[in-house]
C-alpha positions in Angstrom: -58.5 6.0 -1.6 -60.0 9.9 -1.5 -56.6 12.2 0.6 -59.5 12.7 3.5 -59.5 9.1 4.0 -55.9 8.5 3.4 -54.9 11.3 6.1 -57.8 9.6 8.8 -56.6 6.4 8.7 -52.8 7.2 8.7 -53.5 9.4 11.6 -55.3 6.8 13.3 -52.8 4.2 12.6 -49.6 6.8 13.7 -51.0 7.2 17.0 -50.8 3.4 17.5 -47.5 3.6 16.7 -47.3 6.7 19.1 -48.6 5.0 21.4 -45.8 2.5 22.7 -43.6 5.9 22.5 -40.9 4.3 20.0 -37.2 5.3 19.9 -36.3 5.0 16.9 -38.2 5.7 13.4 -37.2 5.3 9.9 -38.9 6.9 6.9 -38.1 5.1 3.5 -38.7 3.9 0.2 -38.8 7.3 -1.5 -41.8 7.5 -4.6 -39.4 9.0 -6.9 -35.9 9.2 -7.8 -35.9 13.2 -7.2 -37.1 13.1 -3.8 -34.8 15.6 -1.7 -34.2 13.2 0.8 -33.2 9.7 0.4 -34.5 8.5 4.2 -35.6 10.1 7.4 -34.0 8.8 10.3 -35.8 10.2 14.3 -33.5 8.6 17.2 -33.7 9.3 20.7 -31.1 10.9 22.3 -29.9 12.1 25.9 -32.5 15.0 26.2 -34.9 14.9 22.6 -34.7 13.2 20.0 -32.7 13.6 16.5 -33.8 14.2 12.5 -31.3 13.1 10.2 -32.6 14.1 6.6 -29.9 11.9 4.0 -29.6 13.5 0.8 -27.5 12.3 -1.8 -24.3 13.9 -0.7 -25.0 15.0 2.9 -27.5 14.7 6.1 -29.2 17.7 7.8 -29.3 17.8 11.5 -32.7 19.3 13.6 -33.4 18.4 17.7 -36.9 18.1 18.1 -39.1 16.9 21.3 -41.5 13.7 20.9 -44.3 15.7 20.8 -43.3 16.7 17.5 -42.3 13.2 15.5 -46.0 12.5 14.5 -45.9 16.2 12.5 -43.0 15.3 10.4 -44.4 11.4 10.0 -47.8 12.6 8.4 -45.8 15.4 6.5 -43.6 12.8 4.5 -45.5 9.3 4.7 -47.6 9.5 1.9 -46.4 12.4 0.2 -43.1 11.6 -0.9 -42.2 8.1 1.1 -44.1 5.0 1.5 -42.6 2.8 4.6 -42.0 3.7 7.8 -40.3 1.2 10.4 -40.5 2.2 14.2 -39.2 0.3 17.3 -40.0 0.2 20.8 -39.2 -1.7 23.9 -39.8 -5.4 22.7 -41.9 -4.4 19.5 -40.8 -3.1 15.9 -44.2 -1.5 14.2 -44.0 -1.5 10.0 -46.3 0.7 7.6 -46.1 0.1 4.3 -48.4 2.4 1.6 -49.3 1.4 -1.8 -49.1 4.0 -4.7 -53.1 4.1 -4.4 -52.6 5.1 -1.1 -53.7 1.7 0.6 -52.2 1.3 4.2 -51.0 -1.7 5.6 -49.7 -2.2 9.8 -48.3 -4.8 11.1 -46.4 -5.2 13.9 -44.1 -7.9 15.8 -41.7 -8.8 18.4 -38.3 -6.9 18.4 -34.7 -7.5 20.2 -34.1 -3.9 19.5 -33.1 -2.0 22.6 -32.2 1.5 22.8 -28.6 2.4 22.4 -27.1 3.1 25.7 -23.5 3.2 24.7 -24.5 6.0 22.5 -26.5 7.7 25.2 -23.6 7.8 27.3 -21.4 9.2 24.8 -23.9 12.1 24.6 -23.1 12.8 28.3 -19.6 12.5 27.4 -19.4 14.5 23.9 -16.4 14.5 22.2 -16.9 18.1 21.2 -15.5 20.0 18.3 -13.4 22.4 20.3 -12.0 19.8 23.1 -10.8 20.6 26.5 -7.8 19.9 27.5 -5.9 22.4 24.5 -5.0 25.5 25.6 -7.5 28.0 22.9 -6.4 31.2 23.3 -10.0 33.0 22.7 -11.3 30.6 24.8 -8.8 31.4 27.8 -9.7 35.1 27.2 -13.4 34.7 27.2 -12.8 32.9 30.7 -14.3 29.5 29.2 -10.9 27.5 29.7 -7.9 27.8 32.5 -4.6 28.7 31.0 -3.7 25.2 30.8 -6.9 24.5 28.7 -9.0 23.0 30.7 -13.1 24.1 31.2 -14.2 26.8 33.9 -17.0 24.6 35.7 -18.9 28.0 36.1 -18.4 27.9 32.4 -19.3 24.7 31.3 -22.7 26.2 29.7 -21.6 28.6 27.9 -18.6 26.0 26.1 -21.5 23.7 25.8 -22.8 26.5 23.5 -19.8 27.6 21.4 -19.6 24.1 20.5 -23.2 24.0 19.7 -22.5 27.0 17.1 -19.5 25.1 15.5 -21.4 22.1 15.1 -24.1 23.7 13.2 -21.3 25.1 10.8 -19.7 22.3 10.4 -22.5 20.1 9.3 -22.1 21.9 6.2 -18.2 22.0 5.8 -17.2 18.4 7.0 -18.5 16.6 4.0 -17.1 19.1 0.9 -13.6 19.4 0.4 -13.2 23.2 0.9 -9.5 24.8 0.2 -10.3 28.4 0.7 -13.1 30.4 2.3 -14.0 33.9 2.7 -16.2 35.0 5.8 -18.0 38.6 6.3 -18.8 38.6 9.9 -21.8 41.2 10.5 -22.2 43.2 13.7 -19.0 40.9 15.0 -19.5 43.2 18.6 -16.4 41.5 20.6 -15.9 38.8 18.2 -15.5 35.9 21.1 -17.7 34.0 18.0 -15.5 35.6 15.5 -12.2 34.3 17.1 -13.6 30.6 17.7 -15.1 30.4 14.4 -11.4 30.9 12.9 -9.3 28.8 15.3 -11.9 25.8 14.2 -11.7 26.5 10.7 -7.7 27.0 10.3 -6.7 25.0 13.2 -9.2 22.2 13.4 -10.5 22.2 9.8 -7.4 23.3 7.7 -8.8 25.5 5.9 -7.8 28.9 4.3 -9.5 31.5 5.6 -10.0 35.3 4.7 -12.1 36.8 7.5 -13.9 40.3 8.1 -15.6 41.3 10.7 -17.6 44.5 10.8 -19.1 46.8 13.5 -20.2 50.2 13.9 -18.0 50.7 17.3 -14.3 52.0 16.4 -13.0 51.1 19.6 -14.5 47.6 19.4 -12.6 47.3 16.0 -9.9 48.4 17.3 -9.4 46.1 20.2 -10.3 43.4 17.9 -7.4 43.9 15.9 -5.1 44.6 18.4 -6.1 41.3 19.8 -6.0 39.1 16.1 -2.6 40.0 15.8 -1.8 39.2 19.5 -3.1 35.6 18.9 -1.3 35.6 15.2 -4.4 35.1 13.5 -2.7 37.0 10.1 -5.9 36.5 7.8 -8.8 37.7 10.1 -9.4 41.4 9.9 -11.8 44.5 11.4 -13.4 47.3 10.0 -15.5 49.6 11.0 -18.9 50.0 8.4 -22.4 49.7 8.3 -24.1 46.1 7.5 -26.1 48.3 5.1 -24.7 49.3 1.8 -21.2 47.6 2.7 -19.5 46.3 -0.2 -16.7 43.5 -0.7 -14.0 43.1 -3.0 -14.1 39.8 -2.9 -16.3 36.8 -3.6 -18.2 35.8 -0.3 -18.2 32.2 0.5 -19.8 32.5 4.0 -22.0 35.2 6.1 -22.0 35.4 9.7 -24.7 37.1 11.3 -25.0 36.9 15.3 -27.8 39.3 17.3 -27.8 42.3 14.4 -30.5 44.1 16.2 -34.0 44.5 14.2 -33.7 45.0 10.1 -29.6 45.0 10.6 -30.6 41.1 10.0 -32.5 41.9 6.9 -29.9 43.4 5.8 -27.1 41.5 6.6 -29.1 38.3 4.5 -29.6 40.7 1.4 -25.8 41.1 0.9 -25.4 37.3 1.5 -27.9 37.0 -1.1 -26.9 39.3 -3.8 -22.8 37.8 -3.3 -24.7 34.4 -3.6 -22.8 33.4 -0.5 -22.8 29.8 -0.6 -23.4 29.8 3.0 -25.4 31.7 6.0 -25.5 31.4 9.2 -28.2 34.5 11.1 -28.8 34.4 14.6 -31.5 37.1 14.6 -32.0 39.8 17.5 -34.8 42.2 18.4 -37.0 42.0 15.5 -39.4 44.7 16.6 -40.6 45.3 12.9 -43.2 43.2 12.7 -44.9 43.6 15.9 -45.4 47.2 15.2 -47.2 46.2 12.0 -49.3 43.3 13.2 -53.0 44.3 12.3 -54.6 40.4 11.9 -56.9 40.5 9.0 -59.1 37.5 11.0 -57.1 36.5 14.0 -57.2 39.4 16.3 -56.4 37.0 18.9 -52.8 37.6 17.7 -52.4 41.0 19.0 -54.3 40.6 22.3 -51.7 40.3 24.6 -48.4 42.0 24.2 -46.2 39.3 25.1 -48.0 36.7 22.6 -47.7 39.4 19.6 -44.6 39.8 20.8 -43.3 36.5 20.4 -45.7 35.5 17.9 -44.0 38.8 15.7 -40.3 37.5 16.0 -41.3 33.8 15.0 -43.1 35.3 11.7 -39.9 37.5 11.0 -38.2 34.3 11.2 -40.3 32.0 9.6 -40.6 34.7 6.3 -36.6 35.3 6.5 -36.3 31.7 5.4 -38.9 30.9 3.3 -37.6 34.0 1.4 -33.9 32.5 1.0 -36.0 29.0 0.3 -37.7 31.4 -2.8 -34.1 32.4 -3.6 -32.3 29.6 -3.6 -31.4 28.3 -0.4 -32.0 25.2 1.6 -33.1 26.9 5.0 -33.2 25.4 8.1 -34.2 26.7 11.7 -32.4 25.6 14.2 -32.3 25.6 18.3 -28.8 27.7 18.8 -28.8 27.4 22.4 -31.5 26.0 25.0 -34.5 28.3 25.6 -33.7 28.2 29.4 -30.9 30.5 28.8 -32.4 33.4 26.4 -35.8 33.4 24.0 -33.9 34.8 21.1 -32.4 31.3 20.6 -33.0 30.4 17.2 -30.7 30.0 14.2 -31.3 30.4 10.5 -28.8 28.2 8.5 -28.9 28.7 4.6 -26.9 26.7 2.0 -27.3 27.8 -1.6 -28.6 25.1 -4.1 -28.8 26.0 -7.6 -31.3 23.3 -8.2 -34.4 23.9 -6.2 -37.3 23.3 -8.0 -39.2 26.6 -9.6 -42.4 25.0 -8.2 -40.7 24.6 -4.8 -39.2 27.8 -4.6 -42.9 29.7 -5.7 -44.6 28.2 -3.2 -42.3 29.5 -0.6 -42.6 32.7 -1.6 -46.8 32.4 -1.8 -47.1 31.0 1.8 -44.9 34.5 2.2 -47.3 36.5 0.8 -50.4 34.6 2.5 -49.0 35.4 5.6 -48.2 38.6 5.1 -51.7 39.7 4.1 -53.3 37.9 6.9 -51.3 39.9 9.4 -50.6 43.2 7.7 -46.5 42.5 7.7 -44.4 44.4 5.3 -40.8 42.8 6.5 -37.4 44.9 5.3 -36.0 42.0 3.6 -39.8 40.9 1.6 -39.4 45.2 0.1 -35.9 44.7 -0.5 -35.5 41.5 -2.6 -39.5 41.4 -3.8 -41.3 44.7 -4.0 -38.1 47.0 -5.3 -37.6 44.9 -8.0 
């Protein structure tokens, strides 16, 4: 079957599936041992629904809406899997594809029902960081009551803390780390900075050398006034610029929260060049590319400020990880908190794998470039780990 015939007729077939508006899909029976992942899992959940990517060794987290399932079903099906199994109320919908690309449906009658123990225990998360333990950031940051117990006025903003350490520890509950050591760029306050190291030596066990940096000396100060007031021995503060700062010490992990504009770019280009085996960026301000957006074609881009705007800070986004992906990283973008409470809510995560693909890794880095001639970008980070070298 010709790949225009192959993508009509899976189209048309997914949107029968689509349809009945399933809760649950599973994409398997991988076409070659190397595939990345192993199976695709999509379940609903309280609010969206869940990806659950299983590699050998680990499974990658993303929230996405239902809008957006089909995407990832006609992204994988085909291309590196060959089943998918879908249930909805009362039905269970199979699609099977042949190495020649032949597609067979069929559907029948299912018991399956949606998992409502599970959706209740969404409403009632065990998170990470429980209440009920007196955390002595978290007291200070008026999230918890001196006995430990959550502000109600606050319940949002512990709601996203715990968000944050989730996404961290997707990547450290499943390796058997002894020892870390953390750069913390523009660390500001450090309410982040404080949480991040109760959860890692108090929750996690885990031996922890800790820097944060900031350009405001009495912000550092503070900070390590307070450190030493909560006994936290091993987390320190100095005063430096994200640019041109060197450590004397191998870097197992950079933190990055709201650097404003190309402090970002910077702050990834040290993670980079220490080949920090993990990065977590929450990206601020990136005003860069929107003073350089010039569409080659699609003028329609820069009509109206707020789009170019926007449109600018997803593309700095979108190149900062397929750069890392070109590097050596397994990127993923992820929702850091909901967009209801600030736009700039997106979170690059970045765990170093030393064997991606060099076919993998150069197309990255050409989809980079594609973009970047299209809309006349020249990002900080593209000059400083492409075009100076």
């Amino acid at each position: 079957m010709m790949n225009e015939e192959f993508t009509e007729e899976l189209s048309i077939t997914l949107k029968k599936v689509m349809f009945e508006t399933p809760f649950k899909f599973v994409i398997s029976k991988g076409k070659n041992k190397n595939n990345e992942y192993k199976k695709i899992v999509i379940e609903e959940k309280e609010k969206d629904f869940q990806v659950a990517k299983y590699s050998q060794k680990q499974v990658f987290h993303t929230n996405i809406t239902f809008e957006e399932i089909e995407d990832i079903l006609k992204e994988y099906l085909g291309e590196e899997f060959l089943q998918l199994n879908a249930w909805a109320e009362g039905k269970e919908f199979e699609i099977k594809i042949s190495k020649k690309k032949k597609i067979f449906f069929t559907s029948r009658k299912s018991s399956q029902k949606k998992c409502l123990a599970n959706m209740e225990h969404n409403r009632k998360k065990n998170y990470i960081i429980p209440d009920g333990k007196p955390v002595l950031p978290l007291i200070d940051m008026g999230v918890f009551t001196k006995e430990g117990k959550i502000v109600n006025s606050m319940y949002d903003k512990y709601r996203q803390i715990n968000r944050f350490i989730e996404i961290i520890d997707d990547e450290i509950k499943n390796k058997d780390f002894k020892h870390l050591n953390i750069i913390d760029f523009g660390c500001g306050k450090s309410y982040l900075t404080f949480v991040v190291y109760y959860y890692l030596t108090q929750i996690r066990n885990i031996k922890v050398n800790m820097t944060g940096l900031d350009l405001k000396e009495d912000v550092i100060k503070k900070c390590n006034e307070t450190a030493k007031r909560y006994g936290y021995d091993n987390l320190r503060f100095e005063l430096g610029d994200i640019n041109g700062y060197k450590a004397d010490f191998e870097v197992d992990m950079v933190i990055s929260l709201h650097a404003c504009d190309t402090a970002t770019d910077y702050a990834l280009f040290n993670a980079i060049n220490w080949k920090s085996k993990m990065i977590f960026s929450v990206p601020c301000c990136q005003h860069e590319l929107n003073k350089q957006l010039k569409p080659e074609n699609l003028s329609i881009f820069s009509r109206y400020g707020i789009i170019s705007e926007r449109f600018s800070a997803l593309s700095t986004d979108l190149i900062r990880a397929n750069l890392l992906e070109y590097i050596g990283y397994d990127t993923q973008i992820l929702e850091f908190v909901d967009f209801s409470h600030t736009p700039k809510n997106l979170l690059i995560r970045a765990v170093r794998n030393q064997k991606k693909s060099n076919e993998k890794r150069e197309k990255t880095l050409e989809e980079v470039k594609n973009l970047m001639k299209e809309f006349g970008f020249e990002p900080t980070l593209y000059k400083l780990l492409i075009k100076q070298r």
